[in-house]
Chimera marker file (.cmm) of the C-alpha trace (Angstrom):
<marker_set name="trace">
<marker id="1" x="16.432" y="-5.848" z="8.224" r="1" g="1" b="0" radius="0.5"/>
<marker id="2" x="14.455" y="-3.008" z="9.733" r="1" g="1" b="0" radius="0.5"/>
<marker id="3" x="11.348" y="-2.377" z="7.684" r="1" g="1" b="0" radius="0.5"/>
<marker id="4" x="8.161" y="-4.203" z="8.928" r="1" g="1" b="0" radius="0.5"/>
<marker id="5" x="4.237" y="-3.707" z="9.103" r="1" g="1" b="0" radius="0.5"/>
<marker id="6" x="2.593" y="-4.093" z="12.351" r="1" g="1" b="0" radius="0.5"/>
<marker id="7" x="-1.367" y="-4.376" z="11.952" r="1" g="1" b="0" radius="0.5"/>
<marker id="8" x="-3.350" y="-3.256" z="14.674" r="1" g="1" b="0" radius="0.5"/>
<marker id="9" x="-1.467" y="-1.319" z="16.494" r="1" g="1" b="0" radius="0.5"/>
<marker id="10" x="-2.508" y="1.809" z="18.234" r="1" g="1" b="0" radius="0.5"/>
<marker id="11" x="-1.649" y="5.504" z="18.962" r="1" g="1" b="0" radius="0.5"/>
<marker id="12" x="-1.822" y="5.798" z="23.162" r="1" g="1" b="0" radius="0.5"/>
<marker id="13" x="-1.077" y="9.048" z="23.497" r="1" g="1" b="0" radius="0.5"/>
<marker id="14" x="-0.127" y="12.420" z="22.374" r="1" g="1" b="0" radius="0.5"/>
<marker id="15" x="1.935" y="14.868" z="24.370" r="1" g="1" b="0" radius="0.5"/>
<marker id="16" x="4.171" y="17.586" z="22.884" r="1" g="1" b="0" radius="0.5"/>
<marker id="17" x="3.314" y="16.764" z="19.182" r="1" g="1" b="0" radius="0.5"/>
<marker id="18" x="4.994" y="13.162" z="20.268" r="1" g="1" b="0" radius="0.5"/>
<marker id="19" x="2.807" y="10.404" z="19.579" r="1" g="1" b="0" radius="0.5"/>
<marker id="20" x="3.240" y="7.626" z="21.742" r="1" g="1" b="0" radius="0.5"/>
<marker id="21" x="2.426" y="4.053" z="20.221" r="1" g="1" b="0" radius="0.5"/>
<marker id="22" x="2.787" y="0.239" z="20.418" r="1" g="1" b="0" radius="0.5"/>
<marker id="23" x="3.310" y="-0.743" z="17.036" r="1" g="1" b="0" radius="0.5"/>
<marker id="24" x="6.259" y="-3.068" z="16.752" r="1" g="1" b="0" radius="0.5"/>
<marker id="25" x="9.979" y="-1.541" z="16.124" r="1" g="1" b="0" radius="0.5"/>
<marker id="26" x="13.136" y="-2.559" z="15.588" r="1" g="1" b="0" radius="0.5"/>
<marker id="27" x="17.279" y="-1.038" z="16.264" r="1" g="1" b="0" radius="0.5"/>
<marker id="28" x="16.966" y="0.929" z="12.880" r="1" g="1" b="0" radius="0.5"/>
<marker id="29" x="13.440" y="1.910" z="12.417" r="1" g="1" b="0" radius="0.5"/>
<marker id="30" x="13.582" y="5.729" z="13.393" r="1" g="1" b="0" radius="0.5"/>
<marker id="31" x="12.133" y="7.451" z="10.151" r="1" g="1" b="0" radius="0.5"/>
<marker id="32" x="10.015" y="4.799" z="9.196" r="1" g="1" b="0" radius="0.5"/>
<marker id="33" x="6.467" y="6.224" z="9.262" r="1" g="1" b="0" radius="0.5"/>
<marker id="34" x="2.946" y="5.613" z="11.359" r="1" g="1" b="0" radius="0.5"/>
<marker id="35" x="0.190" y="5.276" z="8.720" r="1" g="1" b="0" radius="0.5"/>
<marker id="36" x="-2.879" y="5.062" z="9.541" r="1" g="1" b="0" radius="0.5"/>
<marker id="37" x="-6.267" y="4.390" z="7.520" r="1" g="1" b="0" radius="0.5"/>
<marker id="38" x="-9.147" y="7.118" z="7.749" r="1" g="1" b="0" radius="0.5"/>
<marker id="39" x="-12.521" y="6.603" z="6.274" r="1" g="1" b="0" radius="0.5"/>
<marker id="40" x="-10.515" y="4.174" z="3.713" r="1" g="1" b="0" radius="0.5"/>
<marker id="41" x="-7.754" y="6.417" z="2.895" r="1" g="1" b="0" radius="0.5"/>
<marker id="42" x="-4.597" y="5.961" z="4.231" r="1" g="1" b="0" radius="0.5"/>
<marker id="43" x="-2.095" y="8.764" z="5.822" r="1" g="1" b="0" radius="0.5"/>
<marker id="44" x="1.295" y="9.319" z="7.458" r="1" g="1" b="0" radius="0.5"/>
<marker id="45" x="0.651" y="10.654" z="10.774" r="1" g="1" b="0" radius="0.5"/>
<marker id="46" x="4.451" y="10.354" z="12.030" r="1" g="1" b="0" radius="0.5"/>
<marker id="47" x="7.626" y="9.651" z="11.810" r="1" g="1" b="0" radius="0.5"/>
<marker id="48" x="8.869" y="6.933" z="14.449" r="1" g="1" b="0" radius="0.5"/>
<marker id="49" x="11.629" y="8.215" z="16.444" r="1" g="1" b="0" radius="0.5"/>
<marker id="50" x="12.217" y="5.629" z="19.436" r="1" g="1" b="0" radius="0.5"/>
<marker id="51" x="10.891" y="4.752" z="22.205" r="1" g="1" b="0" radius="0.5"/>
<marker id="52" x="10.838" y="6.204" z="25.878" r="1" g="1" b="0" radius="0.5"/>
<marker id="53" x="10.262" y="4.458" z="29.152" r="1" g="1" b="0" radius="0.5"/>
<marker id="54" x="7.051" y="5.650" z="30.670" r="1" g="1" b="0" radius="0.5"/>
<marker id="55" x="6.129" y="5.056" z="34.468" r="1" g="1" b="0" radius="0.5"/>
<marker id="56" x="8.180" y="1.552" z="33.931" r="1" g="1" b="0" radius="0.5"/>
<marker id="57" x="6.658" y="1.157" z="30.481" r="1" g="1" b="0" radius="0.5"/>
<marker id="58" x="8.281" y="1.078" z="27.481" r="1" g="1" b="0" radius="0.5"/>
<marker id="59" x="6.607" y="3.242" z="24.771" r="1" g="1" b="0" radius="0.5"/>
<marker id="60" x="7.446" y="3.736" z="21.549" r="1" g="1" b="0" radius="0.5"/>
<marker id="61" x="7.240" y="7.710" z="20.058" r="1" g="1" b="0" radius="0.5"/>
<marker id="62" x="7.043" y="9.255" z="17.162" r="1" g="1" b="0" radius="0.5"/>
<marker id="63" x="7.098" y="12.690" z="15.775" r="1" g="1" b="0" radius="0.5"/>
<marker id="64" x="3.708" y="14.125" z="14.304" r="1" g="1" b="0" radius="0.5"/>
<marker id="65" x="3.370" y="15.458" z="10.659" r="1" g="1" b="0" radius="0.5"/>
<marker id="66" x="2.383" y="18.867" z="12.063" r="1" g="1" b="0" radius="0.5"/>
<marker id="67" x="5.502" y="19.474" z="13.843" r="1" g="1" b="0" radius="0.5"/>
<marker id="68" x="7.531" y="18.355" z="10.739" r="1" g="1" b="0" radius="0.5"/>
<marker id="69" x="5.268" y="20.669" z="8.786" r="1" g="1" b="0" radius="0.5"/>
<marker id="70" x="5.856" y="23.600" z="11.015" r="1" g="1" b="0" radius="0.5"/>
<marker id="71" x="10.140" y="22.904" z="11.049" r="1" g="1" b="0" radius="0.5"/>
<marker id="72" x="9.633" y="22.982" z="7.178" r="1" g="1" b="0" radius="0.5"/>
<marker id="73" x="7.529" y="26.226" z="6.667" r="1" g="1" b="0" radius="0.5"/>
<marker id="74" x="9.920" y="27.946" z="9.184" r="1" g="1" b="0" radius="0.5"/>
<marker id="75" x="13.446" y="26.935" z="7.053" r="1" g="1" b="0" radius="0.5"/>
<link id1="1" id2="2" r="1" g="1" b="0" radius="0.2"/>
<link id1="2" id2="3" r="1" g="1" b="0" radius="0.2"/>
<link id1="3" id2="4" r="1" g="1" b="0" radius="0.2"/>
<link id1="4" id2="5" r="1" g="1" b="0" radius="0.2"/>
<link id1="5" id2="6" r="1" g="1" b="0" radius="0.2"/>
<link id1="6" id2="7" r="1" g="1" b="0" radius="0.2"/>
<link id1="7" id2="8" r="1" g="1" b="0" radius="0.2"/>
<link id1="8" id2="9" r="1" g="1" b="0" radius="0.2"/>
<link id1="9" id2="10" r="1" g="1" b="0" radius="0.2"/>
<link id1="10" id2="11" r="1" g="1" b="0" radius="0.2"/>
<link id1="11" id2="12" r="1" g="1" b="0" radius="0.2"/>
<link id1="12" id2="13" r="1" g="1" b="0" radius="0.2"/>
<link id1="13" id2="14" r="1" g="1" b="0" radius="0.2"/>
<link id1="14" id2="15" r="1" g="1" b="0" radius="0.2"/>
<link id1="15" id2="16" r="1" g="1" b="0" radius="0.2"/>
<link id1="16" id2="17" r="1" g="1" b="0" radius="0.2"/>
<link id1="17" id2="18" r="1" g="1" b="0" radius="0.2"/>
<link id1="18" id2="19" r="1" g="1" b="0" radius="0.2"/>
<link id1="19" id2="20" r="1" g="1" b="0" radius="0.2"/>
<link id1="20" id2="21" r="1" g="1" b="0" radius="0.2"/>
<link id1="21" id2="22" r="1" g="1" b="0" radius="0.2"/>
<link id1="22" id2="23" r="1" g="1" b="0" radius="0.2"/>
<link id1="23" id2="24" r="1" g="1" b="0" radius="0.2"/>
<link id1="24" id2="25" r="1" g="1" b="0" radius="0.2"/>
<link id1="25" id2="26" r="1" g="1" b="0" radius="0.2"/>
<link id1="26" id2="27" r="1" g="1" b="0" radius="0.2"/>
<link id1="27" id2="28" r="1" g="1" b="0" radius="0.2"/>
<link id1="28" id2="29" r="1" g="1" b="0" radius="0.2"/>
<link id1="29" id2="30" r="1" g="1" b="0" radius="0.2"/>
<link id1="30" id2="31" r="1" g="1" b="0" radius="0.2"/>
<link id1="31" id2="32" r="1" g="1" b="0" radius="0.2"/>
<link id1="32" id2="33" r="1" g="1" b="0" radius="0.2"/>
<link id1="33" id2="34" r="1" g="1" b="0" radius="0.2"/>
<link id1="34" id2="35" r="1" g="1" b="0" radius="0.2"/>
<link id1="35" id2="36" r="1" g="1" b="0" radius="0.2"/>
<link id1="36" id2="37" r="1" g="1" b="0" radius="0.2"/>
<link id1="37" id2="38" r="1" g="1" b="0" radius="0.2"/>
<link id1="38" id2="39" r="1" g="1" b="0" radius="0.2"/>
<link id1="39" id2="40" r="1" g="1" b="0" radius="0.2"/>
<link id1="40" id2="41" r="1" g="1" b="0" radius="0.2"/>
<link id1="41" id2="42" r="1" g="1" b="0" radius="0.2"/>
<link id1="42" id2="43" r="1" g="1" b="0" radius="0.2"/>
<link id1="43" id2="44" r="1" g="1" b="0" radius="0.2"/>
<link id1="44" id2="45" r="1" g="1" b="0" radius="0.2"/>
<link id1="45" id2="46" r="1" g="1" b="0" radius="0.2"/>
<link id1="46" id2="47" r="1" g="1" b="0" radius="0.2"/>
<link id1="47" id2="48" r="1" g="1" b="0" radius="0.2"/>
<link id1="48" id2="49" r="1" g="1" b="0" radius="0.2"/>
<link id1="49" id2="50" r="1" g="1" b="0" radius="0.2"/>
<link id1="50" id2="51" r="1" g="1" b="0" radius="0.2"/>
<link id1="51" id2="52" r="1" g="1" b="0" radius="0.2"/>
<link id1="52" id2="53" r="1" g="1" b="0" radius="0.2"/>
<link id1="53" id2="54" r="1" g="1" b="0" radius="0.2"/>
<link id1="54" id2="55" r="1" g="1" b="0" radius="0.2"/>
<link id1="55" id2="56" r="1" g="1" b="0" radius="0.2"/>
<link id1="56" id2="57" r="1" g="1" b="0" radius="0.2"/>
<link id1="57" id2="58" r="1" g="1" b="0" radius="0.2"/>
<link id1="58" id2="59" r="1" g="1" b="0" radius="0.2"/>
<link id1="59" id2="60" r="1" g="1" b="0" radius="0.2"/>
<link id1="60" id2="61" r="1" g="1" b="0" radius="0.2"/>
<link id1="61" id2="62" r="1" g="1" b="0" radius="0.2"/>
<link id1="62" id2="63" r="1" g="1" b="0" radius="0.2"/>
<link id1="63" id2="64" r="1" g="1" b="0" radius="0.2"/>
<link id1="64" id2="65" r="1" g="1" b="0" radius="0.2"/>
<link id1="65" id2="66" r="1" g="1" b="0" radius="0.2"/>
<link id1="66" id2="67" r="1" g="1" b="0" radius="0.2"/>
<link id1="67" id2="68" r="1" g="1" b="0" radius="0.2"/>
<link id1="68" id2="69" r="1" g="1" b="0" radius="0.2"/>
<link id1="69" id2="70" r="1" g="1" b="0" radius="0.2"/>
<link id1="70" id2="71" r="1" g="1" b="0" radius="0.2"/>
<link id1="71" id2="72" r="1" g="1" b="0" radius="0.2"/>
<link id1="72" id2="73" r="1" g="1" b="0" radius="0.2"/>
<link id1="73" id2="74" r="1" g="1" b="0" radius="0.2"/>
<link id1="74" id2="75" r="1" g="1" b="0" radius="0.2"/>
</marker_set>
């Protein structure tokens, strides 16, 4: 099983419309989205799309909206 929900996890850092994260993933979980809650409405920010090791840390990435929305508009 691949789905999960990971409370509390956070968006580190964004570089080259990746989003880098911590939320908890599994072998499978590229696609599954990062949703996050704004002012009490929720939104998909990303896509997840693996994970990348980072000055010897292992970060997870994902792929913003925007750039998703930009592939889209263009095709």
């Amino acid at each position: 099983m691949t789905a999960g929900v990971h409370l509390e996890c956070s968006i580190l850092r964004r570089q080259d419309n990746l989003l880098y994260h911590n939320c908890d993933t599994n072998h499978g979980a590229s696609g599954g989205a990062i949703i996050g809650n704004i002012n009490g409405k929720y939104y998909i920010f990303a896509l997840h799309s693996g994970s990348n090791e980072v000055n010897g840390l292992l970060l997870n990435r994902a792929v913003e909206m925007s750039r998703l929305d930009e592939w889209l508009q263009g095709n």
